[in-house]
C-alpha positions as a Python dict, from the first residue, in 0.01 Angstrom:
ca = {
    (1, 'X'): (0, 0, 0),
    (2, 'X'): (305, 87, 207),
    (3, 'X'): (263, 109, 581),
    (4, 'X'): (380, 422, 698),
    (5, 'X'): (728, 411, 909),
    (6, 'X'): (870, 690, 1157),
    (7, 'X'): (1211, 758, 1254),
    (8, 'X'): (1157, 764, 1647),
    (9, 'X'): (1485, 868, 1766),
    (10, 'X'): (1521, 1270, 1743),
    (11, 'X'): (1853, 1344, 1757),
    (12, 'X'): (2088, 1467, 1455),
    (13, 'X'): (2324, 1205, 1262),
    (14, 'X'): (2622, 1386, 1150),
    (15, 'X'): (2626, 1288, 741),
    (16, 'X'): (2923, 1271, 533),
    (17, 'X'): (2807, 1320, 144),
    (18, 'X'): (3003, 1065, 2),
    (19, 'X'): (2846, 768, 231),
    (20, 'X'): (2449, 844, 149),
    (21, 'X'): (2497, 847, -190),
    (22, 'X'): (2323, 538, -342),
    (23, 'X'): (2533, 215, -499),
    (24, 'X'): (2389, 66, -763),
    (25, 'X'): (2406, -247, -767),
    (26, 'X'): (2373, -630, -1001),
    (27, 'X'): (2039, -703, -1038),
    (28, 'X'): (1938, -992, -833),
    (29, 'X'): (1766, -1321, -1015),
    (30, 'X'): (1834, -1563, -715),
    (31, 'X'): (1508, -1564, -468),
    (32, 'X'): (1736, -1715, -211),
    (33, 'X'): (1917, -1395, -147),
    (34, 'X'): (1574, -1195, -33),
    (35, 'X'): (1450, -1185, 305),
    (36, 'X'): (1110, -1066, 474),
    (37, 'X'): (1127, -749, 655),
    (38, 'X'): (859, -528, 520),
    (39, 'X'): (941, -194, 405),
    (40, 'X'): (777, 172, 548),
    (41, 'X'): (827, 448, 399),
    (42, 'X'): (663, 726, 571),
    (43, 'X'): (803, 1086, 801),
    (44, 'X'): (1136, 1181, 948),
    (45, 'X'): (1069, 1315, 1311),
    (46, 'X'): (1432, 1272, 1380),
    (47, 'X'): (1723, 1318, 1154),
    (48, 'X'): (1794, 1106, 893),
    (49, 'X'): (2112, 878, 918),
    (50, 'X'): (2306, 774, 601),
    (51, 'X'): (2347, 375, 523),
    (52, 'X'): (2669, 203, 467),
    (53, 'X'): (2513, -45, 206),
    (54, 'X'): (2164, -52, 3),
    (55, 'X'): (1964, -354, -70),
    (56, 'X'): (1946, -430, -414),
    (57, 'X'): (1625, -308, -604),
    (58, 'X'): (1424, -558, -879),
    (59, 'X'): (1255, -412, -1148),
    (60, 'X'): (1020, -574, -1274),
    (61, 'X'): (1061, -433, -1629),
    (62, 'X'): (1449, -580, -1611),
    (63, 'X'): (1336, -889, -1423),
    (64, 'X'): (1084, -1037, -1724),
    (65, 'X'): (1382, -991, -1928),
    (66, 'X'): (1593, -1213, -1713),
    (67, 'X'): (1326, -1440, -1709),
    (68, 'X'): (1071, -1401, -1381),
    (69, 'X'): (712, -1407, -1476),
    (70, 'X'): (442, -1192, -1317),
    (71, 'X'): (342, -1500, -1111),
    (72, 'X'): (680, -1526, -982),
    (73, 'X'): (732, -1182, -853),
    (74, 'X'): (356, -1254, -712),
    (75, 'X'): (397, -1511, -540),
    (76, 'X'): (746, -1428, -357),
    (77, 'X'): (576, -1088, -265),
    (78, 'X'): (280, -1317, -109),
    (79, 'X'): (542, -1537, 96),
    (80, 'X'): (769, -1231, 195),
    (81, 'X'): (1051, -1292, -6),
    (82, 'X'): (967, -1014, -179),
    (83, 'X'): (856, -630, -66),
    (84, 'X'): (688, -389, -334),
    (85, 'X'): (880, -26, -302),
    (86, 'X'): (611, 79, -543),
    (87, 'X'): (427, -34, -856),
    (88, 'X'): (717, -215, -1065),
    (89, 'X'): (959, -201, -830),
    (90, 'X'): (1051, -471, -531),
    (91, 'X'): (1329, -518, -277),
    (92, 'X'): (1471, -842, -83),
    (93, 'X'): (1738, -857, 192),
    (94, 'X'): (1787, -626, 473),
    (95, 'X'): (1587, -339, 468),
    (96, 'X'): (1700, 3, 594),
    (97, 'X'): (1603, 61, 896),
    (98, 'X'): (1612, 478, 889),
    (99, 'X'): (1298, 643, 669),
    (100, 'X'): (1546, 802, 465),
    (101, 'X'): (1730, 498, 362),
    (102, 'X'): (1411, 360, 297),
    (103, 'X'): (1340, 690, 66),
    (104, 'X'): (1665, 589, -139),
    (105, 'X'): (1505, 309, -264),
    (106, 'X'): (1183, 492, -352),
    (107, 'X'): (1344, 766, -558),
    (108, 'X'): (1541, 503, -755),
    (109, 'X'): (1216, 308, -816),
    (110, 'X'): (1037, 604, -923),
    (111, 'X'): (1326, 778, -1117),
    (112, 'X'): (1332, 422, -1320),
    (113, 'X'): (983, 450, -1437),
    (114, 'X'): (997, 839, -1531),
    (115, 'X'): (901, 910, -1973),
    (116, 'X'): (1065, 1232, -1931),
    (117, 'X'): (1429, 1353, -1750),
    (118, 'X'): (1334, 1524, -1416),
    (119, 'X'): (1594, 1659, -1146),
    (120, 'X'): (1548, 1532, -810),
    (121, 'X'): (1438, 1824, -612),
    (122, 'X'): (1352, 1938, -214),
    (123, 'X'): (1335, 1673, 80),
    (124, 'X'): (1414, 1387, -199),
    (125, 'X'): (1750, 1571, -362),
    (126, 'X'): (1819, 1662, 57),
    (127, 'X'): (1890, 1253, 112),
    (128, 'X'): (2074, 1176, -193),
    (129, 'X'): (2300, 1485, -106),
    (130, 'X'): (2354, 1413, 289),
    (131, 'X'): (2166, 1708, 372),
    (132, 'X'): (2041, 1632, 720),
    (133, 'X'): (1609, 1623, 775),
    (134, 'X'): (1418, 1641, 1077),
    (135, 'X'): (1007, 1677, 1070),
    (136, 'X'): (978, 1582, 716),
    (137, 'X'): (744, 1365, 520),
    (138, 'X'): (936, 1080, 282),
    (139, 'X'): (614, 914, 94),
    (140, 'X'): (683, 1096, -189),
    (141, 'X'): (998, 1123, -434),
    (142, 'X'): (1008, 1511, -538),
    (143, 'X'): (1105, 1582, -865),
    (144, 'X'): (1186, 1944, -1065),
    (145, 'X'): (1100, 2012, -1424),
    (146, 'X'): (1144, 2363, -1618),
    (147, 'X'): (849, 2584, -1712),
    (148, 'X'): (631, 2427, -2004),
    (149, 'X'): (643, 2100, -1826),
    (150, 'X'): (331, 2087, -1601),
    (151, 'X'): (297, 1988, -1209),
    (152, 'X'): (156, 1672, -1078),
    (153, 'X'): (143, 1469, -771),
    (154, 'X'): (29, 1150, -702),
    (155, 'X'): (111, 888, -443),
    (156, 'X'): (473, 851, -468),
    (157, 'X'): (525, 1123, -658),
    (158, 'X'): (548, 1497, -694),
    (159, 'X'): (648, 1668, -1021),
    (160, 'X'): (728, 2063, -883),
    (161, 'X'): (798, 2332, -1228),
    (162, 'X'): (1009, 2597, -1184),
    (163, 'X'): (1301, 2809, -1355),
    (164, 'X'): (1656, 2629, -1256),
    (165, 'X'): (2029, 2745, -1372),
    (166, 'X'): (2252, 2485, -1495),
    (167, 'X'): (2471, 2515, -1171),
    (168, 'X'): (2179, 2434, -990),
    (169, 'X'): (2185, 2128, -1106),
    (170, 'X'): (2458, 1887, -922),
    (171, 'X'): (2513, 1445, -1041),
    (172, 'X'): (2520, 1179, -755),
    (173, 'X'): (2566, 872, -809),
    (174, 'X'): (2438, 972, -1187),
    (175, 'X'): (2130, 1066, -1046),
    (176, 'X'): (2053, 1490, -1184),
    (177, 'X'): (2013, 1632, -807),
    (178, 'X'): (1939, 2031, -725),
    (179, 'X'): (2223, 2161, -556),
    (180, 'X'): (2312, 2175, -171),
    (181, 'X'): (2187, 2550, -174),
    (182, 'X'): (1914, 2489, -433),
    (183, 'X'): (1776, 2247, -193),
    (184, 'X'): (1793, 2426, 104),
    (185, 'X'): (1603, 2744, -19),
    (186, 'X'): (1322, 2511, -175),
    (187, 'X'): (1317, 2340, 132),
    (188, 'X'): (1297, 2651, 347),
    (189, 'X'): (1003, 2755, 93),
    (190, 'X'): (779, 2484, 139),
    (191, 'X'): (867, 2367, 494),
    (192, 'X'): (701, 2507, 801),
    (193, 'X'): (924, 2767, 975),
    (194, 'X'): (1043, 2507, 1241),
    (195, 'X'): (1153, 2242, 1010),
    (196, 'X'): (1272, 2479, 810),
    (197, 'X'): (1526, 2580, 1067),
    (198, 'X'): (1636, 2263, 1245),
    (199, 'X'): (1691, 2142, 847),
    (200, 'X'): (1936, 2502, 793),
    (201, 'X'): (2090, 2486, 1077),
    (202, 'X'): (2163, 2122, 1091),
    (203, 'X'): (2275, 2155, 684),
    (204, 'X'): (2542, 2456, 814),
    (205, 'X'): (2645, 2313, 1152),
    (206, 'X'): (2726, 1935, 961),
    (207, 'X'): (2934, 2130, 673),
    (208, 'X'): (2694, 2058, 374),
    (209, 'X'): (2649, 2394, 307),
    (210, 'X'): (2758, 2740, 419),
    (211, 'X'): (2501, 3012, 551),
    (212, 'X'): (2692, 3306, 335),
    (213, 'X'): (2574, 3159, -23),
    (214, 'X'): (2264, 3092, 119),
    (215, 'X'): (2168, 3447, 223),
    (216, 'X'): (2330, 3551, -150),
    (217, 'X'): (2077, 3317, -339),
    (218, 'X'): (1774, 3500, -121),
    (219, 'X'): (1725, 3758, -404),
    (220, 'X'): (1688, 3529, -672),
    (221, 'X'): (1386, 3400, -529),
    (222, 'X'): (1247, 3704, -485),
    (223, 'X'): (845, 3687, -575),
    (224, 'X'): (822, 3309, -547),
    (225, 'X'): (580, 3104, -358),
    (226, 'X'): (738, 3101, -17),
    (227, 'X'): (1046, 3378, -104),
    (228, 'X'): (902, 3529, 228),
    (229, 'X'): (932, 3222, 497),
    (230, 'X'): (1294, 3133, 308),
    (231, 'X'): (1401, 3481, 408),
    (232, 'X'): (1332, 3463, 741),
    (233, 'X'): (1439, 3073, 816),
    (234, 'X'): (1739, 3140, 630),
    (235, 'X'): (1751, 3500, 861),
    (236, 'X'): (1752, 3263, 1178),
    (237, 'X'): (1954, 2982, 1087),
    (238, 'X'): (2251, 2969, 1295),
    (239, 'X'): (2519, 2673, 1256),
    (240, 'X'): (2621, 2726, 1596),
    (241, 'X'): (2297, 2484, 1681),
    (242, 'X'): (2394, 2124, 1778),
    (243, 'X'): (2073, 1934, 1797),
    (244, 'X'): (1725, 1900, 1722),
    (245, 'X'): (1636, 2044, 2056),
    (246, 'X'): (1877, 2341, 2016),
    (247, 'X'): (1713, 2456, 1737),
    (248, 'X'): (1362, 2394, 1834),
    (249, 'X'): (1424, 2540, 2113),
    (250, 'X'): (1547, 2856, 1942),
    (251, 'X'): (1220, 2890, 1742),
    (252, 'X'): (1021, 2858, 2057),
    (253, 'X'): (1230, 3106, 2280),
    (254, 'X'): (1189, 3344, 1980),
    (255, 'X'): (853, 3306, 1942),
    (256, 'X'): (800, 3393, 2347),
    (257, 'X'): (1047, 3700, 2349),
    (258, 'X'): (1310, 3533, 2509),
    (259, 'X'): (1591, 3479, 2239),
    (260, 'X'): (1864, 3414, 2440),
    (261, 'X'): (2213, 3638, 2412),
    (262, 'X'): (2440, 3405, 2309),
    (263, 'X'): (2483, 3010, 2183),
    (264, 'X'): (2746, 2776, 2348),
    (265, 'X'): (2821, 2974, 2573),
    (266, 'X'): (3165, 2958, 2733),
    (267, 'X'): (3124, 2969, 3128),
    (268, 'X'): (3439, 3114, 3262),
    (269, 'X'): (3590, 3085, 3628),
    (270, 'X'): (3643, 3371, 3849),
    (271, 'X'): (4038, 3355, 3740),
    (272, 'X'): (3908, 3375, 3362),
    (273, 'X'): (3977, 3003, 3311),
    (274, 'X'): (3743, 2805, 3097),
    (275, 'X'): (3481, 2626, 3306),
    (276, 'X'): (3241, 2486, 3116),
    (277, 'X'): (3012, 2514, 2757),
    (278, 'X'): (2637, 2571, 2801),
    (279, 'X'): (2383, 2537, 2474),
    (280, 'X'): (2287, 2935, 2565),
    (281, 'X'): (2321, 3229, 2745),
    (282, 'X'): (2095, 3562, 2879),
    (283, 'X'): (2423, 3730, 2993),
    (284, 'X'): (2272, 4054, 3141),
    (285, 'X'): (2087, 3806, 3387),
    (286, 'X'): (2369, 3562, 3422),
    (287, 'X'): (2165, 3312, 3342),
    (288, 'X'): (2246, 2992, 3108),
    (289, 'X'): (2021, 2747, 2929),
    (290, 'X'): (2014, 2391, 2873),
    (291, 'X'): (1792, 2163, 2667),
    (292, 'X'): (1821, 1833, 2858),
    (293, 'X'): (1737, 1529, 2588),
    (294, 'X'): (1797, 1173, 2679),
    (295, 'X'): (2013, 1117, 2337),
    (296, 'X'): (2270, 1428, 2489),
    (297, 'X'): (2326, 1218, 2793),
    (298, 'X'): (2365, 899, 2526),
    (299, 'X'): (2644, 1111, 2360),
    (300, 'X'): (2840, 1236, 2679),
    (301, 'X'): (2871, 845, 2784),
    (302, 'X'): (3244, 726, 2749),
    (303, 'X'): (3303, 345, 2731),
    (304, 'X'): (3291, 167, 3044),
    (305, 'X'): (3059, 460, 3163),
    (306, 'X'): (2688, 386, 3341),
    (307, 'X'): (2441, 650, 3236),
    (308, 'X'): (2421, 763, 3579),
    (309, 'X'): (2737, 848, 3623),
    (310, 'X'): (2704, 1100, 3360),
    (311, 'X'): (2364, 1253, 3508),
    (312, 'X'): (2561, 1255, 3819),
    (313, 'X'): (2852, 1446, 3645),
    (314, 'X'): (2629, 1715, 3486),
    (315, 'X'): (2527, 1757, 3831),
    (316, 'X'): (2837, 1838, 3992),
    (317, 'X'): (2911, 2039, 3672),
    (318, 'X'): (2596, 2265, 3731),
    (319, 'X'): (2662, 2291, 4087),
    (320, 'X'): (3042, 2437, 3938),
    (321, 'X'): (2817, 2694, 3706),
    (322, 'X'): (2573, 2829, 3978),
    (323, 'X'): (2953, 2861, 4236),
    (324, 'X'): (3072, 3106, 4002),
    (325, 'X'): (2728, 3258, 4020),
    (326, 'X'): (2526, 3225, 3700),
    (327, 'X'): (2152, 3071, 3751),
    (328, 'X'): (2040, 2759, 3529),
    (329, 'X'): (1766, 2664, 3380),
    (330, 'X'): (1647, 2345, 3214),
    (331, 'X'): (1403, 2191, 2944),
    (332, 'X'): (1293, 1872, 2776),
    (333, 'X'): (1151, 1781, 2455),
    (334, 'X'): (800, 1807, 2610),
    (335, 'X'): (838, 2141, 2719),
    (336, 'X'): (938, 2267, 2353),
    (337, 'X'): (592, 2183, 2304),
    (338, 'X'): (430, 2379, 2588),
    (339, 'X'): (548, 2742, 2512),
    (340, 'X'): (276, 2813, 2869),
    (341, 'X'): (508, 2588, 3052),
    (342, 'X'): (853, 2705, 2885),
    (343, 'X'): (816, 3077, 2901),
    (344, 'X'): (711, 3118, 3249),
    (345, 'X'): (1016, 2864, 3360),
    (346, 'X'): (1257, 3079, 3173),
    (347, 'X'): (1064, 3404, 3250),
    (348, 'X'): (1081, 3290, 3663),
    (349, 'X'): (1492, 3223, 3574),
    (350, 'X'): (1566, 3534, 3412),
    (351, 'X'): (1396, 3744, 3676),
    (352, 'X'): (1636, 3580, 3990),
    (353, 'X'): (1888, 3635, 3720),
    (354, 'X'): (1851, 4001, 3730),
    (355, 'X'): (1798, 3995, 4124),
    (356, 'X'): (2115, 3848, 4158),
    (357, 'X'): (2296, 4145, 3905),
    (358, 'X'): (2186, 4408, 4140),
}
């Protein structure tokens, strides 16, 4: 049984396709080359981050042909040198830290032990292509077969049935993949409505797909299981989102009434001069909004730089915001979570907003 890992650190990883596509690699007969660092395979609560290198994955069917025995594999699984992936399948050396590097390894185990061709499909085709993932479960490998094949799921695996057009259909790394745009709709389908948008909008902002074919392909899934929650996440995706928190944040102040008027918002001086770039904007109220996360402070840090200094430098440049007279308001991670907390701070904010546009 795998334990099951999470990727702690929720903040988006800007992926470049060609460096998450798996290497294959020689298969491995020398025990000396494995290490013990157990592998997890288990949810994405930030987003995934693509890996430079793989370890190399042992077969078991191809390892009795190089000579291993059962007892072999056995007994360098007891003493570590050895981690099972899955039934049949085993891995030495460094281990992936990030759940979807870890879900790499898992798709090409399972794809190795498939009777019948299968396309890899939804949050499993979204790592092989790069797409980013945030709030997603990576225990199973998701496959897509046409109609007269039949559905199935089982511990590591889930066989989904369903109509696809040969351009749907995209190779990495020789692996049969639904496309970028394929894989977004399914995803926004079967995903919860928040995933569903931090996954869009991340997928858009990143450059892995664009929102126009997106909204195009919304018809053609008219009537399916889910056509409805597509349409809308794809309806409120917006590129324009930089983080996990931006988007989240989206969803909640949509859910409370209080969409805000703009994203990245350009704060201008009284001269007309740029002044500074806020995450959003109620402009009617003059107010702007800012979803304060400890990785944003992480990526504003230039070398040489304390993290203070940088707390101390959004400072002064919030004090520059509320001279030219627009009101701020802030919010954390926990607050996303308490929409009683979040709406009556932003409620409270927009009302001195439109106190001070009198």
């Amino acid at each position: 049984m795998h334990a099951l890992g999470v990727l702690q650190n929720p903040q988006r990883v800007h992926n470049t396709p060609g460096a998450v596509r798996p290497q294959h690699q020689r298969l491995s007969t020398d025990p000396s080359e494995h290490f013990s660092k157990r592998l997890a395979v288990g949810t994405v609560e930030g987003m995934t981050e693509p890996a430079p290198t793989h370890p190399e994955l042992l077969l078991r069917s191809r390892a009795v042909l190089t000579g291993w025995s059962d007892g072999e594999l056995a007994r360098l699984t007891r003493t570590g040198a050895l981690h099972r992936v899955r039934r049949g399948a085993y891995v030495g050396g460094d281990l992936p830290a990030h759940a979807a590097n870890r879900h790499r390894l898992l798709v090409r185990a399972t794809l190795a032990g498939l009777r019948l061709p299968a396309v890899v499909s939804h949050q499993s085709a979204a790592v092989l292509l790069g797409v980013p993932l945030w709030g997603v479960r990576l225990d199973r490998v998701h496959i897509t077969r046409r109609p007269r094949a039949w559905g199935d799921i089982s511990q590591v695996l889930q066989c989904h049935v369903a109509r696809m057009r040969d351009d749907e259909i995209v190779v990495v790394d020789g692996i049969a993949v639904t496309s970028p745009v394929r894989t977004a709709l399914d995803l926004a389908r079967s995903l919860p409505h928040e995933a569903a948008v931090v996954v869009l909008d991340a997928a858009v902002h990143d450059g892995v797909l664009a929102a126009e074919p997106l909204r195009r392909r919304l018809p053609d899934i008219l009537g399916a299981p889910g056509s409805r929650s597509a349409a809308r996440a794809v309806g409120f995706a917006d590129g324009r989102s930089e983080s996990v928190g931006e988007s989240r944040s989206r969803v909640a102040l949509a859910r409370l009434g209080l969409a805000p008027s703009a994203l990245q918002f350009e704060v201008p001086t009284a001269d007309g001069s740029f002044l500074a770039r806020t995450d959003f904007a109620w402009e009617e109220h003059r107010l702007v909004g800012e979803f304060d996360g400890r990785v944003k402070y992480g990526r504003l840090l230039r070398p040489g730089q304390d993290p203070g200094d940088v707390v101390f430098e959004e400072k002064r440049r919030e004090d520059a915001i509320r001279d030219e007279g627009w009101g701020v308001v802030r919010w954390t991670w926990s607050d996303i979570a308490r929409p009683d907390r979040l709406g009556p701070r932003v409620r409270r904010a927009l009302d001195r907003g439109a106190a001070r546009s009198r």
